[in-house]
MILUM-164576 format. One record per residue (C-alpha): x, y, z; residue number from 1. Coordinates in Angstrom, 3 decimals, always signed. Example, Ala and Ser with C-alpha at 12.3 -4.5 7.8 and 13.67 -1.06 7.14 Angstrom:
2
> +12.300:-4.500:+7.800:1
> +13.670:-1.060:+7.140:2
//
This chain:
482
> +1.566:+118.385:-10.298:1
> +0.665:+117.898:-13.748:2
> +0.463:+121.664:-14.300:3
> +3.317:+122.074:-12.818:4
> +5.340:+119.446:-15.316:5
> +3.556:+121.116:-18.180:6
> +4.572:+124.516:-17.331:7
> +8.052:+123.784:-16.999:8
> +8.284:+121.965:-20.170:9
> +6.400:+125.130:-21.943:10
> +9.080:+127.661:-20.269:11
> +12.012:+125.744:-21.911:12
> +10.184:+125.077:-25.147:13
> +9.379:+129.091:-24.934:14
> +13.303:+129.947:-24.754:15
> +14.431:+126.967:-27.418:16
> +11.698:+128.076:-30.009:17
> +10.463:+131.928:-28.850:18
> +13.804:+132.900:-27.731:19
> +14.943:+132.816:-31.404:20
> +12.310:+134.489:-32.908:21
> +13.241:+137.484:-30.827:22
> +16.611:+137.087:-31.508:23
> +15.722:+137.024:-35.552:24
> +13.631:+139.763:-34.405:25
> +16.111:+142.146:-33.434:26
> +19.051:+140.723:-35.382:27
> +22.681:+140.658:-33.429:28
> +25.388:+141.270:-35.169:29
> +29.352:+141.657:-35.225:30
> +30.047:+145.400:-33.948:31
> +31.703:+145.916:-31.287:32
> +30.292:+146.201:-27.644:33
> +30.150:+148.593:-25.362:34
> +32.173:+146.137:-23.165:35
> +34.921:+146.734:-25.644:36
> +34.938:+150.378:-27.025:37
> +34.527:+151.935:-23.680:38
> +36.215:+149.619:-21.238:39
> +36.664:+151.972:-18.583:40
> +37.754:+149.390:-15.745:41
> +34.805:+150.184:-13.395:42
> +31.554:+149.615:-15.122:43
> +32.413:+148.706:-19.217:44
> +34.595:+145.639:-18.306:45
> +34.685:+142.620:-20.651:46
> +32.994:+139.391:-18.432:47
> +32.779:+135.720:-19.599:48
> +29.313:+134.380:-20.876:49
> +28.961:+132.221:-17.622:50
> +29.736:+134.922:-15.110:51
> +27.425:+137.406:-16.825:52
> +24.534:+134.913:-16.772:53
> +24.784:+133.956:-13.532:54
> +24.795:+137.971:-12.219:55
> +22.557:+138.771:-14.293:56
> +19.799:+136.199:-12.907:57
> +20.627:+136.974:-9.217:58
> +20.400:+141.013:-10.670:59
> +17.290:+140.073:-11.754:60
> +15.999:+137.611:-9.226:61
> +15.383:+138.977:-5.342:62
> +13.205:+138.282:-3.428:63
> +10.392:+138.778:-6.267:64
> +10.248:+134.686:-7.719:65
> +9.858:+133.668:-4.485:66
> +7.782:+136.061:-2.281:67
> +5.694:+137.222:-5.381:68
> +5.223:+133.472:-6.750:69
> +3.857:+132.352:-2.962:70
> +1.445:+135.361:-2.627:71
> +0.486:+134.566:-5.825:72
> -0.013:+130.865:-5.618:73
> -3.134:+132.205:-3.274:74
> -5.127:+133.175:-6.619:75
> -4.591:+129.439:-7.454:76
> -3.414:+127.654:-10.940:77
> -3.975:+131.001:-12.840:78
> -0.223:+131.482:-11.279:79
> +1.034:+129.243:-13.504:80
> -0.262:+130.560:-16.906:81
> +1.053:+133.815:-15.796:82
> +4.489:+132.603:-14.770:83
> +4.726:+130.611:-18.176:84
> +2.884:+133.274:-20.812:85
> +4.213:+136.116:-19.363:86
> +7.712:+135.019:-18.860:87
> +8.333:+133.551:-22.101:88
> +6.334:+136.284:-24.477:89
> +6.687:+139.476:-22.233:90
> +8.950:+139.240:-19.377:91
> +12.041:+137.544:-21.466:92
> +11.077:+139.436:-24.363:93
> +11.580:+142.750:-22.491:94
> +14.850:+141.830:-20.482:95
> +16.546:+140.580:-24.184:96
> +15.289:+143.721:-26.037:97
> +16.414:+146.238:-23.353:98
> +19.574:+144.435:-22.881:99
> +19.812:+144.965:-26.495:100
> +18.676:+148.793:-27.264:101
> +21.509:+149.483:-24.294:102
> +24.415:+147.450:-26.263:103
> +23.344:+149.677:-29.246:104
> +23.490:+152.640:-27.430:105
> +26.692:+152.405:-25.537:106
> +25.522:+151.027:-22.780:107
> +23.448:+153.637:-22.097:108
> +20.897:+153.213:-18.727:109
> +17.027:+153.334:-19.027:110
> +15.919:+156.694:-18.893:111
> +18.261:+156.960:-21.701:112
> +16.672:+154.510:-23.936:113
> +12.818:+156.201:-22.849:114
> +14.348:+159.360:-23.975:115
> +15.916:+158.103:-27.420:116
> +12.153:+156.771:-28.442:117
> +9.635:+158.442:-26.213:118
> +11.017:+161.884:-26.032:119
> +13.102:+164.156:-23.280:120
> +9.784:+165.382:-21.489:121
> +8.920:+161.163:-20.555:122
> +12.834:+161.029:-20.175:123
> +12.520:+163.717:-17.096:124
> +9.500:+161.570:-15.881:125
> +11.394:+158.138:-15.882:126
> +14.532:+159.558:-14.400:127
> +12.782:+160.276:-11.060:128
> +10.429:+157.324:-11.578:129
> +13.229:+155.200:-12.347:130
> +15.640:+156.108:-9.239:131
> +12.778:+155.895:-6.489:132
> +11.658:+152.337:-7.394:133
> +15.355:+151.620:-7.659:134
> +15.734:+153.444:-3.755:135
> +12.532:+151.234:-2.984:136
> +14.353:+148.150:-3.973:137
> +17.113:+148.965:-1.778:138
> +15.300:+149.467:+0.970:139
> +12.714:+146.522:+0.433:140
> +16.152:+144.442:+0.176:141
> +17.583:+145.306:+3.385:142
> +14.776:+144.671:+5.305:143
> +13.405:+141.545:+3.782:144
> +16.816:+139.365:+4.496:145
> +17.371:+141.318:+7.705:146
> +14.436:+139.638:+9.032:147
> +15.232:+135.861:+7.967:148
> +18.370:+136.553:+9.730:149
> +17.882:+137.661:+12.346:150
> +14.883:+135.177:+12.922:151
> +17.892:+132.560:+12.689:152
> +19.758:+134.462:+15.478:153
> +16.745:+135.597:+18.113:154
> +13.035:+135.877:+18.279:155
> +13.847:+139.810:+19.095:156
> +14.238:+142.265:+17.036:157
> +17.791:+143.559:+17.866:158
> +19.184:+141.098:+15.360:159
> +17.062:+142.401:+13.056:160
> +18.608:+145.471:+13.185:161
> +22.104:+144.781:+13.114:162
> +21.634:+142.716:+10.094:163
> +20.060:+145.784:+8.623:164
> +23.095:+147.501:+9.242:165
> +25.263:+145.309:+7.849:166
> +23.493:+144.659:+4.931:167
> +23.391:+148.391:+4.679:168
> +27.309:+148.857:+4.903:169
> +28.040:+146.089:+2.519:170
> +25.607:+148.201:-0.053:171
> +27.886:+151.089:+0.221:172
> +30.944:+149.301:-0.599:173
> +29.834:+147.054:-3.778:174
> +28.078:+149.989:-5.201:175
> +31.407:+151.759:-5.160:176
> +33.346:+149.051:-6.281:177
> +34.751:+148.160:-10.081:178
> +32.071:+145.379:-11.162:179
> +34.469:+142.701:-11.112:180
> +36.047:+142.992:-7.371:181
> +32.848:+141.802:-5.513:182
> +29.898:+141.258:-7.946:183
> +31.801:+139.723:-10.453:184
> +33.700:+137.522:-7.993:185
> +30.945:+136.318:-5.485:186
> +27.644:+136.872:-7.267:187
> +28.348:+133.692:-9.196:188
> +28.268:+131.792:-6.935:189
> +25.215:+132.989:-4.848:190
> +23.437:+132.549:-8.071:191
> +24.401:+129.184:-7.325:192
> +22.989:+128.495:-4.026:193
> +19.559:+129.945:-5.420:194
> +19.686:+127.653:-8.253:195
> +20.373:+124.479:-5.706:196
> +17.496:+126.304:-3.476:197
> +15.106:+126.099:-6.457:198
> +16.335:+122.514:-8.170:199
> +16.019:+120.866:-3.869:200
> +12.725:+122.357:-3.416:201
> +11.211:+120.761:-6.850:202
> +12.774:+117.520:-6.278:203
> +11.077:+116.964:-2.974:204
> +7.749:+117.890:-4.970:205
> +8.759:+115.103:-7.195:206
> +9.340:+112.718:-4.830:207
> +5.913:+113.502:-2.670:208
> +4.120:+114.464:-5.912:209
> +1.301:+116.123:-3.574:210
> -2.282:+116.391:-5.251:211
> -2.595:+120.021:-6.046:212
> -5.179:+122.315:-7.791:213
> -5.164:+121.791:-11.608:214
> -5.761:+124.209:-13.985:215
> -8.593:+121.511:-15.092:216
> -9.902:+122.394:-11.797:217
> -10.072:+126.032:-12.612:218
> -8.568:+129.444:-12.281:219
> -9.106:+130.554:-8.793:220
> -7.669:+129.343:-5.474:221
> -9.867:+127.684:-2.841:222
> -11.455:+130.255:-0.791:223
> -9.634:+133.102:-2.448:224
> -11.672:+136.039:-3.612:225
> -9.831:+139.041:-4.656:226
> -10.329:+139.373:-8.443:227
> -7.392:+137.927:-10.513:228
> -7.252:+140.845:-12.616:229
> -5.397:+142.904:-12.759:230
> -3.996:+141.946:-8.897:231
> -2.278:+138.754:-10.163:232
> -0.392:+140.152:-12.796:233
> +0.569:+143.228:-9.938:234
> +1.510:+140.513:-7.769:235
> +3.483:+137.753:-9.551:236
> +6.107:+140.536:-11.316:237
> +9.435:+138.883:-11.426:238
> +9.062:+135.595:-12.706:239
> +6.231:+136.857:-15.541:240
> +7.638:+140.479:-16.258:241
> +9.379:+143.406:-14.314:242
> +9.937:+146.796:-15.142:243
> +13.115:+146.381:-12.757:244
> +15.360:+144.045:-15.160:245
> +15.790:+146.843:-17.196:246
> +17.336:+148.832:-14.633:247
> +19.352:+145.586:-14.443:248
> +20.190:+144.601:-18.461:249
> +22.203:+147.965:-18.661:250
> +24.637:+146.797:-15.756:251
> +25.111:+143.342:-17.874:252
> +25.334:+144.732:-21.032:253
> +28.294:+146.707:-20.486:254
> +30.385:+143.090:-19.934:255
> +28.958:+141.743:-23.156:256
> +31.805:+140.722:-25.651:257
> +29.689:+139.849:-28.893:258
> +26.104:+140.607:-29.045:259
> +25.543:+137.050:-30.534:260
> +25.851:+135.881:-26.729:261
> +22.451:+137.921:-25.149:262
> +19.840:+135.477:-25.825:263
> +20.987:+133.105:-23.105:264
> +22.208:+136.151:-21.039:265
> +19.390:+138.533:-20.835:266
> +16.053:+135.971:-22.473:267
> +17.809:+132.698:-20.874:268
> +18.230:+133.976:-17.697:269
> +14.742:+135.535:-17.276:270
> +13.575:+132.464:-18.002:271
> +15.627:+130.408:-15.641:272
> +13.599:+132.625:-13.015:273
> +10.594:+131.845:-14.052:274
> +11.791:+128.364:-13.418:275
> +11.882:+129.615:-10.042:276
> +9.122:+131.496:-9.445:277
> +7.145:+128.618:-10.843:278
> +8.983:+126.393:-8.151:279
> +8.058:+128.509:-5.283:280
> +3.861:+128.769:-7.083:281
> +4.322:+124.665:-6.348:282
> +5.512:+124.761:-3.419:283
> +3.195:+127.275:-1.797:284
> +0.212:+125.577:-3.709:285
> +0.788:+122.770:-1.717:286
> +1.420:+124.572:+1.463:287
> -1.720:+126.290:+1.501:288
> -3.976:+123.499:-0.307:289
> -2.041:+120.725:-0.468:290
> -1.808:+120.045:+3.041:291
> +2.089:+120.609:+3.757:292
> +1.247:+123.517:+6.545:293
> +0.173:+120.931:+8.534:294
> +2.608:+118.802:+7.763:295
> +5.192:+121.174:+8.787:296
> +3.146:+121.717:+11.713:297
> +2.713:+125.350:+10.494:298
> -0.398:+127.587:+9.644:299
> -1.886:+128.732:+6.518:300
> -1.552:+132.213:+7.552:301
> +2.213:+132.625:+7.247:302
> +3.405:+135.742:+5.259:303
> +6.146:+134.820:+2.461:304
> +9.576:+135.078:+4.591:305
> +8.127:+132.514:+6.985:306
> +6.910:+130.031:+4.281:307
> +10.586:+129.915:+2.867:308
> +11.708:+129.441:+5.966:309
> +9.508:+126.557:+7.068:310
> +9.644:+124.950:+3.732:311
> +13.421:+125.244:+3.662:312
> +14.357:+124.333:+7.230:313
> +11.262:+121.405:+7.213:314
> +12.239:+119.829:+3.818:315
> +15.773:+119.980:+3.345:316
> +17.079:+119.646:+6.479:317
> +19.573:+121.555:+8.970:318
> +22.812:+121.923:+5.740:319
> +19.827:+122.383:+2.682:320
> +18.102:+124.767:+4.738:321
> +20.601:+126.380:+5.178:322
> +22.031:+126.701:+1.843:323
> +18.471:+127.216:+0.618:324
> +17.990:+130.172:+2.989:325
> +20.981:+131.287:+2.061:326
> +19.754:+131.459:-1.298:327
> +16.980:+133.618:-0.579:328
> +18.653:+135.918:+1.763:329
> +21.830:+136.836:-1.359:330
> +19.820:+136.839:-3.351:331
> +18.030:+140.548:-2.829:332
> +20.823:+141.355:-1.102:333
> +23.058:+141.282:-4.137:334
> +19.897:+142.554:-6.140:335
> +19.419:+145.996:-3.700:336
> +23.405:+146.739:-3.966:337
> +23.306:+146.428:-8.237:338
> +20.022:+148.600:-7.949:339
> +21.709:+151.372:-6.280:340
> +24.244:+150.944:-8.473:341
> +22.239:+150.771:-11.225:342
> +21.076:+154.205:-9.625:343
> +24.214:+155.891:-9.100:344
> +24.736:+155.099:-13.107:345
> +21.444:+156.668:-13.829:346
> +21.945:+159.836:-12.198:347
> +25.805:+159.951:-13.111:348
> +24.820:+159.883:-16.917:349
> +22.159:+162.051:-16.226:350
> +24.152:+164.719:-14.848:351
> +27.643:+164.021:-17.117:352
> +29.357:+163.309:-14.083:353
> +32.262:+160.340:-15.276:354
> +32.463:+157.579:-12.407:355
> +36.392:+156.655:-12.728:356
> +37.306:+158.581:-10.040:357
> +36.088:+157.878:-6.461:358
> +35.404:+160.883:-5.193:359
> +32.851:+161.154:-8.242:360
> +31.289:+158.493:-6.918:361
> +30.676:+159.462:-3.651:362
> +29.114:+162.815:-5.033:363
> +26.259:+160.795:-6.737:364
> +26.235:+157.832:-4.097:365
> +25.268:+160.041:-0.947:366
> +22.349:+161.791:-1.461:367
> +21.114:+158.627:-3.087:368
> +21.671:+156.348:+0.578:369
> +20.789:+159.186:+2.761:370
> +17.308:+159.055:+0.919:371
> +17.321:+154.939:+0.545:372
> +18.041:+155.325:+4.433:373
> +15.381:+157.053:+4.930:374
> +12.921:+154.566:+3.144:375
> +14.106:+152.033:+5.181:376
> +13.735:+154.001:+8.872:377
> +9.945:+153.819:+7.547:378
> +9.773:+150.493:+6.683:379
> +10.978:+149.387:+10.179:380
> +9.055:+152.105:+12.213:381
> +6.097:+152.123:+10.716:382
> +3.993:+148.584:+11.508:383
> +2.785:+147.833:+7.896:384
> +5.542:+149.694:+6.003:385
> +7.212:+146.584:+4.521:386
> +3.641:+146.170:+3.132:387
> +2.968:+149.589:+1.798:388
> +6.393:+149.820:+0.253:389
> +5.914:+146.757:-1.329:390
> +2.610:+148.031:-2.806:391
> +4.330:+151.024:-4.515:392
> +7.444:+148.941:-5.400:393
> +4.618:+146.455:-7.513:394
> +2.480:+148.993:-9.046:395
> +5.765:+150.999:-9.932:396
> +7.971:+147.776:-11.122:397
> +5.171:+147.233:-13.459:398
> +4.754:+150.142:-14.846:399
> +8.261:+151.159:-15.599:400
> +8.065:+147.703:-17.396:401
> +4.902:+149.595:-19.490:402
> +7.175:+152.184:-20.876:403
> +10.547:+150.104:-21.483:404
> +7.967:+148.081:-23.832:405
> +6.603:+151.076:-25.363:406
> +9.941:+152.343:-25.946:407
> +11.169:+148.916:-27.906:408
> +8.202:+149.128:-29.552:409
> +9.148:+152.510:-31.236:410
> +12.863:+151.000:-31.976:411
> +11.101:+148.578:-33.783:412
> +8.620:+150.345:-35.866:413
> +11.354:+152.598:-36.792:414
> +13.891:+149.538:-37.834:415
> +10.743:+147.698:-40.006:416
> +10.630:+144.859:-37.465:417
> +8.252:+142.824:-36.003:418
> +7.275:+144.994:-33.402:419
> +3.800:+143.308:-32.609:420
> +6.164:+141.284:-30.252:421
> +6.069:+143.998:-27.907:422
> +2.924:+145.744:-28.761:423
> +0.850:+143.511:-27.247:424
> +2.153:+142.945:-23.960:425
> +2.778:+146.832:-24.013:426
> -1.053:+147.338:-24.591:427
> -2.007:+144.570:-22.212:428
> +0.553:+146.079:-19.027:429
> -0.982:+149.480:-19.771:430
> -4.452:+147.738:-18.786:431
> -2.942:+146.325:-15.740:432
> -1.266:+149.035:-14.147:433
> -4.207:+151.810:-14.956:434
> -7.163:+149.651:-13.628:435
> -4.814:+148.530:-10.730:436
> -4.205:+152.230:-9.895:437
> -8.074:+152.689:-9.372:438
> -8.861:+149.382:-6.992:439
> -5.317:+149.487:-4.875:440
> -5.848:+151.179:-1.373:441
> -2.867:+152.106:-1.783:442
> -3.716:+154.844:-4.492:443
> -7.440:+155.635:-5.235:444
> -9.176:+153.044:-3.637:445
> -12.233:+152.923:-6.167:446
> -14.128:+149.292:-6.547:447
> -13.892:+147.247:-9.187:448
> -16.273:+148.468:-11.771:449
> -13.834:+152.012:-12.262:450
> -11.140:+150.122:-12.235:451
> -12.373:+147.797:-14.817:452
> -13.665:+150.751:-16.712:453
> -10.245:+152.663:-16.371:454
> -8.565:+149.871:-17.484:455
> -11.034:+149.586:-20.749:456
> -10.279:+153.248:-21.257:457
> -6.763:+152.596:-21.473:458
> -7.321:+149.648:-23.774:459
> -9.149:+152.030:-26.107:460
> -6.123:+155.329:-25.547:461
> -3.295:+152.972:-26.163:462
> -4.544:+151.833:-29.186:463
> -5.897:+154.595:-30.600:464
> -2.521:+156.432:-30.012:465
> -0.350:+153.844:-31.598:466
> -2.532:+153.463:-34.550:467
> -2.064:+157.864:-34.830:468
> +1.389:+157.572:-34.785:469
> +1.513:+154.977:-36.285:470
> +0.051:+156.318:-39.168:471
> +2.038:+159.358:-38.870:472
> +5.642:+157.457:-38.585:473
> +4.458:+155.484:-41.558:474
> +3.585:+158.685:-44.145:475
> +7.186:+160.261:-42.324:476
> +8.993:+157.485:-43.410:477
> +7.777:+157.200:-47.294:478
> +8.251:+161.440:-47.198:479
> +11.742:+160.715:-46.561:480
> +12.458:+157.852:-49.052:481
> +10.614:+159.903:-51.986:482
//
């Protein structure tokens, strides 16, 4: 538990102290918003700071703090320096910036932003990449609270898939919706319940204060043997850094008033989730080592949905479970509904097709369910398709976060800022996602030596090519000031 204290103490000294270096960083300033000077009563709508914070965590959140952080508490206390460093000098750091670039640029989506500093051709590339994790999300989001549900209702599956349904239905109609009918009205206070969720769960760790493994104990979990890297970093995403918040920021910062008010909005609230996720990394510590399977009269072998709902039902009772569960079931609900939205945005802007009018919106939000149905017929039919989406959705997440951080890293080499603040965990991701490629079964399937060699490769390419241009954007720059 002392880890644990320590973590959480360096999380909210990160956002106090490293928050406002990357605010300094980037520099917010008085012109006006997107929120304002486009205002177009659907998607640019003027939100308070509260309401926007509160959305954008639950955006942000899912399922990923919690399922990621308890299959990653199996790699043992290495969890927590990836929750903590990651979160507070890469994840938060990549949600404020993106947030950010998207304010400056109208509100402009993703592939957008890619395009503006990495070029149309990676544009192209990110649009498709961009929409399918977002259609994976959507479909990973059904399923995954469709199954607590309708655990609560039967042992069969039929509830199951009636939940999916209406899960599914509810999608349709949100995604359609102006921003402030549903999301801005409800998401609030589902962010809420999470937050109690999260705040229950680590007072009960307080009050047992179990003996856990220590960081002075080492890295590794007991018994665990898959390699930390690069499969921690893979597996812990949300809560440390994910490529999916900045499908998210856009959706957030079109309800910005002043720009002054992001770092608590976009850094703050990524941080607040690593809260979370470092929460859940407790808990499940202590369910797998710590003795609190048995104690719950449970085995070690449970997959992530049935840990929450042991822990939740066993700890906090029949009205905290409940409110806990219901946590965890809005909150990848309400995240699979903005990421279809998110993708109907995408493609809208994409195309030039303007999303005032409803019939519009149907024309880009069809072909985009019919196809997120269709991931999700696979995830229920096939036996381990939760599991093999969830692969993809990982690798993917992260690696859309690779190029968001590439593409700040350009704004800020152009703007004579500090962009070493992105460079490195842009350089570092690229090693993670290219050696993870090579081991995942998933993909190719190699052992660990190619991946670790792929991954050195990429370490050597990354740098190499930011030095060149580098060099290049440097000798541009004093060409055009002579």
């Amino acid at each position: 538990m002392i880890t644990f204290i320590i973590s959480f103490v360096a999380l909210v000294v990160g956002y106090l102290v490293y928050g406002k270096v990357i605010e300094r960083v980037f520099g917010p300033d008085d012109r006006p918003t997107p929120a304002v000077s486009v205002n177009d009563g659907v998607d640019y709508i003027v939100l308070p700071g509260w309401k926007i914070f509160m959305i954008q965590f639950l955006n942000i959140a899912g399922t990923g703090p919690i399922f990621g952080a308890i299959m990653g508490a199996k790699f043992g206390p290495a969890a927590y320096l990836w929750i903590v460093l990651g979160c507070i000098f890469a994840g938060a750091v990549h949600d404020y910036l993106s947030g950010m670039l998207s304010m400056r640029n109208n509100g402009a989506g993703l592939p957008e932003i890619i395009g503006l500093y990495l070029g149309q051709p990676t544009k192209k590339v990110m649009l498709v990449f961009s929409v399918f994790l977002l259609m994976m999300v959507g479909a990973v989001f059904v399923y995954s609270p469709a199954l607590i549900l309708g655990k609560l209702c039967s042992d069969g599956l039929t509830w199951v898939y009636i939940w999916c349904g209406i899960i599914f239905v509810y999608y349709l109609i949100a995604t359609m919706m102006p921003i402030d009918k549903i999301i801005g009205k409800i998401y609030p206070l589902f962010a809420v319940s999470m937050l109690f969720m999260a705040v229950a769960l680590a007072g009960v760790l307080i009050i047992k204060w179990p003996s856990l493994p220590e960081l002075s104990d080492g890295l590794s979990g007991e018994g665990f043997t898959t390699p930390i890297f690069p499969a921690l970093f893979i597996t812990i995403a949300c809560g440390a850094i994910s490529g999916f918040h900045a499908t998210q920021t856009p959706l957030m910062a079109r309800c910005v008033k002043h720009e002054k008010m992001a770092r608590p909005l976009f850094y703050g609230a990524m941080i607040t989730e690593g809260v979370v996720a470092l929460i859940w990394a407790t808990v499940s510590m202590y369910f797998f080592y710590g003795g609190a399977a048995q104690e719950l009269g449970q085995p070690t072998t449970l997959q992530a949905p049935e840990v929450v709902t042991a822990v939740s039902q066993g700890w906090l009772g029949t009205f905290g479970g409940l409110l806990a569960l219901l946590g965890v079931v809005a909150a990848p609900i309400t995240s699979g509904d903005t990421a279809l939205r998110s993708a109907r945005l995408i493609v809208a802007e994409f195309l030039h097709i303007e999303q005032r009018s409803i019939p519009k919106r149907l024309m880009v939000c069809i072909p985009l369910f019919v196809a997120t149905l269709l991931l999700l017929f696979f995830n229920i039919e096939n036996p381990d398709g939760f599991n093999v989406i969830w692969s993809y959705f990982g690798w993917a997440n992260q690696t859309l976060a690779v190029f968001t951080l590439w593409a700040i890293t350009v704004y800020l080499v152009r703007q004579r800022k500090a962009f070493w603040v992105t460079l490195l965990p842009a350089i570092f991701m690229t090693v993670v996602c290219s050696s993870f490629l090579m081991i995942s079964k998933n993909a190719f399937g190699f052992d660990m030596a190619v991946g670790y060699g792929v991954g050195g490769a990429a370490l050597i390419v990354s740098i190499a090519w930011f030095c060149g241009w580098y060099a290049k954007s440097g000798a541009a720059r004093l060409k055009n000031k002579e």
